[in-house]
MARVO-919107 format. One record per residue (C-alpha): residue in one letter; residue number from 1; x, y, z. Coordinates in Angstrom, 2 decimals. Example, Ala and Ser with C-alpha at 12.3 -4.5 7.8 and 13.67 -1.06 7.14 Angstrom:
// residues 2
R code pos      xx      yy      zz
R    a   1   12.30   -4.50    7.80
R    s   2   13.67   -1.06    7.14
***
This chain:
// residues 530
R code pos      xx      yy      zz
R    x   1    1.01  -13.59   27.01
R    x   2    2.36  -16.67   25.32
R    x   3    3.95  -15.63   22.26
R    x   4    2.56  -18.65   20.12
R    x   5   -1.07  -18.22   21.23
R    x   6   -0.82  -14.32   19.42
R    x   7   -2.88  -14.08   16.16
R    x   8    0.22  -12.66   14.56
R    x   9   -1.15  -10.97   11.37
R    x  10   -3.86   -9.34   13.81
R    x  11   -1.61   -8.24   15.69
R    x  12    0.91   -6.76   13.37
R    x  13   -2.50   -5.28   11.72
R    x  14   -2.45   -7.36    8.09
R    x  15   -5.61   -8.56    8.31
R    x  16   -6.77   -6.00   10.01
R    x  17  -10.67   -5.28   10.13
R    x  18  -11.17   -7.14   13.48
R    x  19   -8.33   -5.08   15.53
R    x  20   -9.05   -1.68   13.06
R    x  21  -11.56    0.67   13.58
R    x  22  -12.69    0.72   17.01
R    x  23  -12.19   -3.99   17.17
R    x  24  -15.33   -3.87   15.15
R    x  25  -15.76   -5.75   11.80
R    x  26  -17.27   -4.00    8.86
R    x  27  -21.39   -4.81    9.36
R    x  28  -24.60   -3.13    8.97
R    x  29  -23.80   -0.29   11.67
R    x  30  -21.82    0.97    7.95
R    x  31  -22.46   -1.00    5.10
R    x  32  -26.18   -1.43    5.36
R    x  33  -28.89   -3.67    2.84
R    x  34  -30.15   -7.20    3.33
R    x  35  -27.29   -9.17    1.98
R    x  36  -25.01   -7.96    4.74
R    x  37  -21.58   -9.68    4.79
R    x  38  -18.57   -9.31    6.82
R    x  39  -15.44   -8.22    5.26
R    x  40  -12.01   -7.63    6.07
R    x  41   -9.44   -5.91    5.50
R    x  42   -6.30   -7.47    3.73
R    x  43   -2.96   -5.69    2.57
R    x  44   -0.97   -6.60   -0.69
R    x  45    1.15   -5.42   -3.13
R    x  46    0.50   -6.63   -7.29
R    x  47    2.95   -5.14   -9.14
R    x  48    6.41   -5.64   -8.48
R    x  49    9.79   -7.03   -9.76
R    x  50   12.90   -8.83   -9.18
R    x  51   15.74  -10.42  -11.30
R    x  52   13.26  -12.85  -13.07
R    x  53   12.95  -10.25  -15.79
R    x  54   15.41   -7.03  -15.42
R    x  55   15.22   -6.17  -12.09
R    x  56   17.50   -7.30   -9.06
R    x  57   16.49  -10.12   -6.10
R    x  58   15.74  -13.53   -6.39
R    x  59   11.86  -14.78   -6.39
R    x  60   12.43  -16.74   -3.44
R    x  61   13.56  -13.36   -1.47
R    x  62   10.52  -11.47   -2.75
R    x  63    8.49  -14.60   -1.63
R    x  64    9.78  -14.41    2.10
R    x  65    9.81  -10.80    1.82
R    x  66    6.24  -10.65    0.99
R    x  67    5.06  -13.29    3.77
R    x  68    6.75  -11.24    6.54
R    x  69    4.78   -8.26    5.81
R    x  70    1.26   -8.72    3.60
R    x  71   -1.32  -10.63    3.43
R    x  72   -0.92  -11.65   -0.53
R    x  73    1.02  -10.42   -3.52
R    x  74    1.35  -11.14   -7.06
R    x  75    4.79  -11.24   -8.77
R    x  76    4.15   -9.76  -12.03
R    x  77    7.55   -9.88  -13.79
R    x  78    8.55   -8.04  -17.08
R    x  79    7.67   -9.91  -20.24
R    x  80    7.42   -8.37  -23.14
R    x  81    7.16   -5.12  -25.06
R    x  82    6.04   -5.55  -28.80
R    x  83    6.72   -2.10  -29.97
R    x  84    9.59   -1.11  -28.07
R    x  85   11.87    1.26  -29.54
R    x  86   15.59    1.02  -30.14
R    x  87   17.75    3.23  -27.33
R    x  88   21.07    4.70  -27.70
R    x  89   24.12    2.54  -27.56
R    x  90   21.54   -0.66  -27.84
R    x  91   20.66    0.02  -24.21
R    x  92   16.88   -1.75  -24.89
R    x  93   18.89   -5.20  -24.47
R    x  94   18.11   -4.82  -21.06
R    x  95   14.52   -5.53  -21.40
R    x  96   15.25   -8.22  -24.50
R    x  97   17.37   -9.86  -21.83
R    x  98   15.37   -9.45  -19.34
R    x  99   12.01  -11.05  -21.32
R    x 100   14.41  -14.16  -22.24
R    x 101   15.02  -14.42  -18.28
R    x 102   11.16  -14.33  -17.34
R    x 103   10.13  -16.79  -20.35
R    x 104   12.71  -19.24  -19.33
R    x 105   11.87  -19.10  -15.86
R    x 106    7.94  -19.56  -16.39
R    x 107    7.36  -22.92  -15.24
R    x 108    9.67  -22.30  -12.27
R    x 109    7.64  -19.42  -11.22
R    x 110    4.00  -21.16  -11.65
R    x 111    5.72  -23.72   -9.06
R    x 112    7.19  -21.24   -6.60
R    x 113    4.13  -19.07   -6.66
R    x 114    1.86  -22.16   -6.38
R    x 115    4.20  -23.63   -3.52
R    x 116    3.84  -19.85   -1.59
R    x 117   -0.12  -20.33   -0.92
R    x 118   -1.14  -21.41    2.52
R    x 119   -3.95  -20.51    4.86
R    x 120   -2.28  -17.15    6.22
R    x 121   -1.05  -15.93    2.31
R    x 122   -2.22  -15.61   -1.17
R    x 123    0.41  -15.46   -3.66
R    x 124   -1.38  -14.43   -7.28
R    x 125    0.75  -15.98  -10.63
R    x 126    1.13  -12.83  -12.82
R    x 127    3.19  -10.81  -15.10
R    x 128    4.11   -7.18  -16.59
R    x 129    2.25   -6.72  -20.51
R    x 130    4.14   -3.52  -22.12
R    x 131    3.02   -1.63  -25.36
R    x 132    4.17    1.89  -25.78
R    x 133    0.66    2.40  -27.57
R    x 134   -1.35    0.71  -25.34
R    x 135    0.07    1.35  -21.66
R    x 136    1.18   -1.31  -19.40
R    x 137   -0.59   -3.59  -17.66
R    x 138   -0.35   -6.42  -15.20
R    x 139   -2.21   -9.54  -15.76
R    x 140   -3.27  -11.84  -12.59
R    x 141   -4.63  -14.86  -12.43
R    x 142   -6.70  -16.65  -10.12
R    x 143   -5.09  -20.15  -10.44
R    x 144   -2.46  -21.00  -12.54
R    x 145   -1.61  -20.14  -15.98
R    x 146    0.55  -22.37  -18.05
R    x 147    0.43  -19.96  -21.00
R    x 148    2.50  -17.19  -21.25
R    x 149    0.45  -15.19  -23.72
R    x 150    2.12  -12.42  -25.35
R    x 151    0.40  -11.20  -27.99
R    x 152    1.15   -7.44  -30.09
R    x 153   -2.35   -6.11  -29.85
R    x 154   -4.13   -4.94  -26.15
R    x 155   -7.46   -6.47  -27.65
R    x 156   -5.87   -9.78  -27.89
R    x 157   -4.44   -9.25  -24.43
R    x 158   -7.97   -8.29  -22.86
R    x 159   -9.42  -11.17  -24.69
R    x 160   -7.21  -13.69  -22.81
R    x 161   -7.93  -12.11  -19.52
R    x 162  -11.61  -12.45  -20.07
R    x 163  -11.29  -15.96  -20.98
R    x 164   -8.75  -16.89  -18.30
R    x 165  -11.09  -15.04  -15.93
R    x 166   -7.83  -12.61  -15.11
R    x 167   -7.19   -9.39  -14.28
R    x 168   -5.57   -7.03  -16.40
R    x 169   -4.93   -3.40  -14.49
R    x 170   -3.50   -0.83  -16.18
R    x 171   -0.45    0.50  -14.95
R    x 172    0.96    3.73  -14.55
R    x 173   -1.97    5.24  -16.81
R    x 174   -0.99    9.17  -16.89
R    x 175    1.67    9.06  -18.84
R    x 176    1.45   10.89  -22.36
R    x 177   -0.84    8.03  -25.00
R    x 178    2.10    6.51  -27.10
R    x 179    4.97    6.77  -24.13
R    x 180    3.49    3.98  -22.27
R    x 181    0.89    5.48  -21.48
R    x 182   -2.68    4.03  -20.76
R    x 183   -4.76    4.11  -23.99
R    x 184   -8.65    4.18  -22.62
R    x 185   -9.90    4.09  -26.21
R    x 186   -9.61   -0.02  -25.62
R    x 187  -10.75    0.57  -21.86
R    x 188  -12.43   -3.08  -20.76
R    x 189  -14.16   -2.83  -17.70
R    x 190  -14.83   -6.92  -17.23
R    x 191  -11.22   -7.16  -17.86
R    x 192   -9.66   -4.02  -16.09
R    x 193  -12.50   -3.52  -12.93
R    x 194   -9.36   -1.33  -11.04
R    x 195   -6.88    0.71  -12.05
R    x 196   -3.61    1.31  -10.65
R    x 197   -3.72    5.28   -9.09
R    x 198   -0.37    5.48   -7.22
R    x 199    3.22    3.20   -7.67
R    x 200    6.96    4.41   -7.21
R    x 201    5.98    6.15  -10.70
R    x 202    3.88    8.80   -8.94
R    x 203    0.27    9.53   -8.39
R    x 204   -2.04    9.20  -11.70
R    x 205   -5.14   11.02   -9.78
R    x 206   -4.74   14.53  -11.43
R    x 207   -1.91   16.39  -12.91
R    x 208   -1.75   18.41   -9.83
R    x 209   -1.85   15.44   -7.21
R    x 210    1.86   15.05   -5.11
R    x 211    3.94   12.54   -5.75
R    x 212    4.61   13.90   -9.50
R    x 213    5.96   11.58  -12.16
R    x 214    9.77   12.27  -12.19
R    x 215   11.91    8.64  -11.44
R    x 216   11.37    7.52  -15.41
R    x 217   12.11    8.40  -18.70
R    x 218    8.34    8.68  -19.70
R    x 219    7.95   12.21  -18.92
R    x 220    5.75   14.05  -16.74
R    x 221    1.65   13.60  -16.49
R    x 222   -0.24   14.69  -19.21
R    x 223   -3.56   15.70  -17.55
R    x 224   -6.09   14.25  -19.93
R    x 225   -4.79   11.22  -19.36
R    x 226   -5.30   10.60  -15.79
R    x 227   -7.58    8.72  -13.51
R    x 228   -9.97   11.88  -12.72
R    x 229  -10.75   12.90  -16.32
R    x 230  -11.78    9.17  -17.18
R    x 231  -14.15    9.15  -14.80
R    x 232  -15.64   12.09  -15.86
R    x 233  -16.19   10.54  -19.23
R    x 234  -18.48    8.24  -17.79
R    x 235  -15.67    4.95  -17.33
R    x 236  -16.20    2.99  -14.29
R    x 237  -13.22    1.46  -12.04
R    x 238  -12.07    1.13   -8.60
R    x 239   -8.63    2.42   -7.23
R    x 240   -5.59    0.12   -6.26
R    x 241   -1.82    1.36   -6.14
R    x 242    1.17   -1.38   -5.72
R    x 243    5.00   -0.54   -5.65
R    x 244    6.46   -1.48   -9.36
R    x 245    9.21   -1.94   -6.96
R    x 246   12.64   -3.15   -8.91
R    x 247   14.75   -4.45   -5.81
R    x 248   12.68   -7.74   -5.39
R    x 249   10.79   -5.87   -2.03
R    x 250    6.56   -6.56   -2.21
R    x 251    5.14   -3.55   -0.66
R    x 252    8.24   -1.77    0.24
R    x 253    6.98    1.61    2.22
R    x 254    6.20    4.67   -0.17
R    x 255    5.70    2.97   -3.08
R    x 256    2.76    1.73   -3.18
R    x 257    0.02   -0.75   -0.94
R    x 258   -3.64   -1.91   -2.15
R    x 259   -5.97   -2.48    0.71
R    x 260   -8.84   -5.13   -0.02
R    x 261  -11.96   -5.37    1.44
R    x 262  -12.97   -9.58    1.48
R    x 263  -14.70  -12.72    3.35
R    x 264  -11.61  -13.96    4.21
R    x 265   -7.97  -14.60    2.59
R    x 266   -8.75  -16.38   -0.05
R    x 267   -7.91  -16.43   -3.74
R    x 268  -11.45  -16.73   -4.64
R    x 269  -12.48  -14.08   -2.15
R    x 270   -9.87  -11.80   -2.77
R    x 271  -10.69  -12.06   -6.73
R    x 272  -13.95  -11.39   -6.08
R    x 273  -13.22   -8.12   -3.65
R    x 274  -11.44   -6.46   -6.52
R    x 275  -13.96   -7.28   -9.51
R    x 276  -16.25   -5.59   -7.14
R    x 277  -13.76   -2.90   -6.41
R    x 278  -14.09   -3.06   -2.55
R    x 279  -10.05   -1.52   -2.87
R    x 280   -8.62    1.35   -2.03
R    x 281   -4.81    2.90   -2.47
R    x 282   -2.31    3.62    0.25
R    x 283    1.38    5.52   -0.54
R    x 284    2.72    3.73    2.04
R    x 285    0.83    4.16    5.66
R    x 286   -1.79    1.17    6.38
R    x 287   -4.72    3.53    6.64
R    x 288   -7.43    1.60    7.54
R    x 289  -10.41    3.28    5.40
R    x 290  -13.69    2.46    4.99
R    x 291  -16.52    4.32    2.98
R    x 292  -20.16    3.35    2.03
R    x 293  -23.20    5.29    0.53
R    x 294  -26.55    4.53    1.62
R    x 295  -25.08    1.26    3.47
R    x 296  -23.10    0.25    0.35
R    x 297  -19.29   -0.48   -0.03
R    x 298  -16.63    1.39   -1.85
R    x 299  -17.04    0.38   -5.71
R    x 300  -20.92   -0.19   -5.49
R    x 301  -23.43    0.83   -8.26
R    x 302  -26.28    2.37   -6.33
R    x 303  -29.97    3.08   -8.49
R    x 304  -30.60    7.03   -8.55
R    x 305  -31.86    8.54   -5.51
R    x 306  -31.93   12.02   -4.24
R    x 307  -30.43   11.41   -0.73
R    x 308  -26.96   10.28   -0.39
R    x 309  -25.38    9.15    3.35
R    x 310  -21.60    9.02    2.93
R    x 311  -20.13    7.40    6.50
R    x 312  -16.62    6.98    6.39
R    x 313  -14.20    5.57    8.93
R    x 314  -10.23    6.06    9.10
R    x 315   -7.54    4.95   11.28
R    x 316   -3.99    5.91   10.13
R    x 317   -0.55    5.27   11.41
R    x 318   -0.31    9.21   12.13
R    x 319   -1.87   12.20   12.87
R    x 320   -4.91   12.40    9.99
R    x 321   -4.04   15.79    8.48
R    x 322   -7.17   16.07    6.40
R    x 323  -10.31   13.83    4.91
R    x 324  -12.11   15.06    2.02
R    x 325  -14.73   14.29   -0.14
R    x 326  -14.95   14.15   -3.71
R    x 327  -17.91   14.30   -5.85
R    x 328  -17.32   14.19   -9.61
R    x 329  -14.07   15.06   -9.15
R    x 330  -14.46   18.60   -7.25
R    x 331  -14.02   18.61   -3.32
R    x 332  -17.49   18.61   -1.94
R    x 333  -16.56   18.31    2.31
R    x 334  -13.43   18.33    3.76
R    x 335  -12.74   17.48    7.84
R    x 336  -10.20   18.19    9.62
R    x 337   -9.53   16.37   12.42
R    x 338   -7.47   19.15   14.68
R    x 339  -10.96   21.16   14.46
R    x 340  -12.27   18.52   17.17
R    x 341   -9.56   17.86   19.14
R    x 342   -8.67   17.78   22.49
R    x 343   -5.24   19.17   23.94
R    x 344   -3.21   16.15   24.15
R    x 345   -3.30   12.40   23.77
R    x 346   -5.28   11.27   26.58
R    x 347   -4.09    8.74   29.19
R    x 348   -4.99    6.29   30.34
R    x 349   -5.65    4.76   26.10
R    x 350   -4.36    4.06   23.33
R    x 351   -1.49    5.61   21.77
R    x 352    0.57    5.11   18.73
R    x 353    4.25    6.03   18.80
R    x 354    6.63    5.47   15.69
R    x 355   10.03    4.32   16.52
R    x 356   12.31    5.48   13.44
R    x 357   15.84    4.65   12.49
R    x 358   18.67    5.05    9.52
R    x 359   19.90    8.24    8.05
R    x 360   23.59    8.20    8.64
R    x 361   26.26    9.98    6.62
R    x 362   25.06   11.59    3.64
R    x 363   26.37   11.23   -0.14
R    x 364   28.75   13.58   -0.41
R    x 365   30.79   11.86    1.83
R    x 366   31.41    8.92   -0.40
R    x 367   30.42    6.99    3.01
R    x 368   27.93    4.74    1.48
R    x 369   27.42    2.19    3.47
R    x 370   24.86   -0.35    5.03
R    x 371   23.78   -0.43    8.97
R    x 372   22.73   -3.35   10.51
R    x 373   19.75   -2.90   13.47
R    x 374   18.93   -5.03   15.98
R    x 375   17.00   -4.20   19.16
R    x 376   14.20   -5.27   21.52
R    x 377   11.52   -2.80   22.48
R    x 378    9.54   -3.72   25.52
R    x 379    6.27   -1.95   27.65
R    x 380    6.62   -1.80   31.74
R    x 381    2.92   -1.32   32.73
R    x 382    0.77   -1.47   29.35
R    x 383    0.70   -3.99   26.15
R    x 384    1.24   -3.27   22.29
R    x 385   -2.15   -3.84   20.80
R    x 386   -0.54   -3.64   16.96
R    x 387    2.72   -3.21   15.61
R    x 388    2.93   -1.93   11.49
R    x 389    6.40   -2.68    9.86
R    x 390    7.47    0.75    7.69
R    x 391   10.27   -1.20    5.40
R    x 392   11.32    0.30    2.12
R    x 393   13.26   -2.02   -0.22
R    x 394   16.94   -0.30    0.78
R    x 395   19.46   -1.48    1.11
R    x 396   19.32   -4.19   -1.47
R    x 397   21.16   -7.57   -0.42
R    x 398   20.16  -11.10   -1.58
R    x 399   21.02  -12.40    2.07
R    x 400   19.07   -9.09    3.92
R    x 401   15.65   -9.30    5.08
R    x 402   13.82   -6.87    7.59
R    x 403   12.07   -8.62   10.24
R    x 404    9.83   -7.92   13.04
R    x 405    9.25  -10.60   15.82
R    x 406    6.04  -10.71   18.36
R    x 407    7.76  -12.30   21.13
R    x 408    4.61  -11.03   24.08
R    x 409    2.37   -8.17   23.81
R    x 410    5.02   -6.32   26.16
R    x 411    8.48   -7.24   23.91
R    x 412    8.76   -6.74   20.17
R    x 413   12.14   -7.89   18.62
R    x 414   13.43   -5.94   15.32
R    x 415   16.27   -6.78   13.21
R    x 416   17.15   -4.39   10.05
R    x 417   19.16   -2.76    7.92
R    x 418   19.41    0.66    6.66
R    x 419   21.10    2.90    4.07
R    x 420   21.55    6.27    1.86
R    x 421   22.72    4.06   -1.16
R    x 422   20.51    4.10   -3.75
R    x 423   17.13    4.57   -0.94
R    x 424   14.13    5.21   -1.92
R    x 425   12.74    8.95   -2.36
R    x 426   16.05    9.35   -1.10
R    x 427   14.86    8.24    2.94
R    x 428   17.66    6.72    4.43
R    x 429   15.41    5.18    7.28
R    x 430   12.80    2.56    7.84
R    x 431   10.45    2.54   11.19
R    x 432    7.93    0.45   12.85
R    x 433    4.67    1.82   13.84
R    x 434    3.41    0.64   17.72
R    x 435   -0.37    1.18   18.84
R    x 436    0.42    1.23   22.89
R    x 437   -2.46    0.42   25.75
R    x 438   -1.01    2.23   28.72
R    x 439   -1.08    5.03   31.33
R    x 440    0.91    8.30   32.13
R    x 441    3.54    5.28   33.46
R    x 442    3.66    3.19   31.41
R    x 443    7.24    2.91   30.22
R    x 444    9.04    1.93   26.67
R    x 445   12.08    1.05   26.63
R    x 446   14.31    0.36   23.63
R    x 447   17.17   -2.05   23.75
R    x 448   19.66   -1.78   21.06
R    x 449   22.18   -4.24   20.36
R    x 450   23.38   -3.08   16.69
R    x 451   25.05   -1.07   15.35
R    x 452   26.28   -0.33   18.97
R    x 453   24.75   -1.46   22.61
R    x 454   22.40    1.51   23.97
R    x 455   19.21    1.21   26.35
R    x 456   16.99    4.35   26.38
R    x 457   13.70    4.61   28.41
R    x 458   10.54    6.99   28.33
R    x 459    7.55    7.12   29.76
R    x 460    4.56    7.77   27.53
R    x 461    3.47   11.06   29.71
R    x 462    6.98   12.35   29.03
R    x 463    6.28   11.27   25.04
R    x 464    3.01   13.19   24.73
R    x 465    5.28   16.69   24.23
R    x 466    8.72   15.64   23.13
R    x 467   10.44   13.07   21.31
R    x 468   13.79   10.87   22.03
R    x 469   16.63   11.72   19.83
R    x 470   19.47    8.99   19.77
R    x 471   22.48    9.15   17.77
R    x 472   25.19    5.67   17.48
R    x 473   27.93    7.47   17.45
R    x 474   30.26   10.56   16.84
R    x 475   29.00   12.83   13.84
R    x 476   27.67   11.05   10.70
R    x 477   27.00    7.93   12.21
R    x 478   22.97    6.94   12.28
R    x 479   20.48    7.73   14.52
R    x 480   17.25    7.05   15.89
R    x 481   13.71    8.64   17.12
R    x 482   11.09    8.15   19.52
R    x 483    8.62    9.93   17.77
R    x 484    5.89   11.82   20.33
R    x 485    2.77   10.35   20.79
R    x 486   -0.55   10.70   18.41
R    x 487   -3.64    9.78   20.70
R    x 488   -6.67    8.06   19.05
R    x 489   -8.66   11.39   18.28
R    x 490   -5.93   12.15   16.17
R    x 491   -5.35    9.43   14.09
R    x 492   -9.43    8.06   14.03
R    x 493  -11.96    9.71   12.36
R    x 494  -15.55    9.04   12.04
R    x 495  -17.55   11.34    9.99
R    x 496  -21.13   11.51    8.41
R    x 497  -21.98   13.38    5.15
R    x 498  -25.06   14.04    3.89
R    x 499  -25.67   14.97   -0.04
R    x 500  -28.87   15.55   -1.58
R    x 501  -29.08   15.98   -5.62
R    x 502  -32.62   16.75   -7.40
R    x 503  -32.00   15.49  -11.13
R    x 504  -31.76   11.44  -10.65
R    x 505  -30.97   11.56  -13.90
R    x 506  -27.93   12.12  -13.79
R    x 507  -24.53    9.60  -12.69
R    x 508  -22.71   11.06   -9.96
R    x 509  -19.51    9.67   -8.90
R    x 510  -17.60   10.06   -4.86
R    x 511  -14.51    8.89   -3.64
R    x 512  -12.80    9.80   -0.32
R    x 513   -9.19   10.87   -0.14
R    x 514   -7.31   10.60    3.28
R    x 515   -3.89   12.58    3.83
R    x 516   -2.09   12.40    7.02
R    x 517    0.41   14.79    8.48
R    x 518    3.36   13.20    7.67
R    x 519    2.59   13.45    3.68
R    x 520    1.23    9.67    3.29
R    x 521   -2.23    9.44    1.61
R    x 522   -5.15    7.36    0.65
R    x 523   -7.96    7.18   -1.82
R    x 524  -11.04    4.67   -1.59
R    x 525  -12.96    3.07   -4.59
R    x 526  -15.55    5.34   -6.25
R    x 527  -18.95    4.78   -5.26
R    x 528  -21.69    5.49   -8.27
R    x 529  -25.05    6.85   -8.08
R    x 530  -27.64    6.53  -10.80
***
């Protein structure tokens, strides 16, 4: 295939509903009604950082990073915390500094942001509100802003967002109220229509969710204060999670991804997708998710009825562990995928297979150190369909950038870099994530060229029961993995629930939560009945 007649973002599965989910879009076969639309699905990250503010990077770098790998992001740098409290040996300078940086800088960053738009990316003007009272939250806008408001009162904040027709989404909300914190006694729903569930922070579902609070110096979760227990109050909101990544890296892997459901990539449309909270959080893993009740969305308002049709739909980047469903915050269903399984992946089909690389000598070696990748994979006999970039934001380097080149539907072309310095969730490797049409023959074959010249073959038969394990050199040096096979039964669901409640006079509440086998999760807007 000529590589410049390949719908790129298709095929490296950003916008994603066309080539997702069995190549259909989302219509009335799931989301039924008489004002059916098509949606699709878009991949972001709006909450992040770089060295306008505290952080480290360069705009600019988080602007190319962004493009390479998402659909749209918002840069939503740190500035300003009203009540923040003086630390030990003056160490709150940082953020003082760090506020001075991001004021300075605001009429440089309307411009950069403005100049980042184009048909194929949405870049969102925002920034970072913080109140140890209040919580944190990030404000985006849906054009630009030439007022950076500040004010010392969230009421005054949620005014301006309502007037500015902004968003204003509460960041990590579980911690303790008064230790940043989200405070839902000044919960806004016209302002605040999503809330942020999962970032580098941890996971705000429930106290006992994974990915506990532990990388800050906010403490642990305090259960009343997370997302479950606010919808049991009776608040309304949809689910998003983005990275709150510090190293200047939009949607770096396993800390964070929102997944929007719109017409097309569009500010307006996009806007629109989250106020009606057609979103849904990802940890890291693209998993394609789609949910509807009685033919409606994720984040619908449905009138009371007795009978409730939940259809969902998942594709993940690995084996699908578990699905469950959630009404009202108890576990109603729960599938398992395994349960309906064949043997093996079946060939000829589809197949994905995850090529992963890093790890290297570990810490107590004092041998940090950063490895540069570059290598070609190619298919003999079958044709990538997708190919899903797994970058985390480590190494950090100003003049480093992870990229992954279509150059035919039978050669990819990756250049990299890895490290155990300062990684995140202490991963030392990054990995791409290729959805393969072949047979039994068909062959892959991965060319490396840094950090030392290696060609290894397998054929996908030999893949279905073993994995390729490559190391670069003697002991210590870094490696790399040919992960086995998962076949399309494994990581595609389609399920059908059916719910029935006899007092309509009640609100019930149901979300879907996703969890693959390799740990990486993901949990759709609530849908609300009566």
């Amino acid at each position: 295939m000529d590589s410049q007649k390949i719908n790129r973002r298709k095929f490296l599965g950003e916008s994603m509903a066309a080539t997702v989910l069995s190549g259909i879009r989302v219509n009335s076969e799931l989301y039924g009604g008489e004002d059916k639309k098509q949606f699709q699905l878009f991949w972001g990250d709006l909450h992040n950082h770089n060295a306008v503010g505290y952080a480290k990077g360069s705009l600019e770098r988080s602007i190319d990073l962004a493009k390479e790998h998402l659909d749209f992001f918002a840069f939503t740098g740190h500035a300003s915390w009203h009540d923040m409290p003086k630390m030990p040996g003056n160490r709150h300078m940082k953020w003082v500094n760090g506020f001075e940086v991001h004021s300075k800088h605001w009429s440089k960053t309307r411009q950069l942001m403005q100049d980042a738009s184009s048909d194929q990316f949405v870049a969102f003007l925002g920034y970072e509100w913080h109140s140890s009272q209040f919580g944190d939250y990030c404000m985006i806008f849906p054009e630009d802003q030439p007022e950076l408001f500040l004010p010392n009162h969230v009421e005054k904040l949620l005014d301006f967002a309502e007037d500015k027709h902004a968003l204003a989404i509460p960041h990590h909300v579980g911690y303790k109220i008064g230790w940043r914190g989200a405070n839902f006694k000044h919960y806004r729903p016209s302002a605040s229509p999503v809330v942020e569930v999962f970032s580098e922070h941890g996971c705000t579902e429930t106290d006992r969710s994974p990915f506990p609070m532990i990388r800050h110096s906010n403490g642990g979760r305090s259960a009343s204060n997370m997302i479950v227990p606010q919808l049991q109050k009776g608040m309304r909101f949809g689910f998003v999670a983005s990275t709150d990544d510090h190293l200047g890296y939009p949607g770096a892997y396993g800390e964070g991804v929102v997944g929007v459901w719109a017409e097309d990539l569009s500010s307006k449309s996009l806007m629109e997708a989250v106020r009606a909270r057609r979103t849904y959080a990802a940890t890291g893993d693209r998993i394609a998710l789609e949910v509807s009740l009685n033919g409606q969305p994720m984040g619908s308002d449905i009138p009371a009825t007795s009978d409730r049709q939940i259809d969902v739909r998942v594709q993940g980047e690995d084996a699908i562990s578990m699905i469950e469903l959630i009404r009202n915050g108890q576990v109603i269903e729960r599938h398992f995928p395994e349960d309906h399984l064949g043997d093996k992946p079946m060939l000829p089909g589809k197949v994905k297979c995850r090529i992963q690389y890093g790890w290297g000598p570990w810490a107590d070696l004092a041998m940090g150190r950063t490895c540069l990748w570059d290598m070609t994979v190619k298919l003999d006999n079958g044709k990538f369909t997708r190919a899903i970039p797994c970058f985390q934001s480590a190494p950090f380097s100003e003049k480093l950038r992870d990229k992954l080149k279509i150059i035919s539907n039978q050669e990819l072309s990756l250049d990299s870099n890895t490290t155990r310095v300062k990684c995140y969730g202490e991963d030392p490797t990054k990995s791409i994530v290729c959805e393969i049409e072949g047979t039994a023959d068909t062959t892959l074959t991965l060319h490396v060229r840094k950090p030392y010249e290696e060609t290894i073959s397998a054929r996908l038969q030999d893949l279905i029961d073993d994995n390729v394990v490559e190391f670069t050199g003697v002991f210590t040096s870094e490696s790399y993995i040919l992960h086995r096979l998962v076949g399309q039964s494994e990581y595609s669901a389609q399920i059908r629930w059916q719910d029935q409640c006899s007092d309509t006079q009640t609100t019930d509440w149901y979300y879907v939560r996703v969890t693959q086998s390799n740990g990486q999760l993901a949990w759709s807007s609530p849908i609300w009945v009566g």
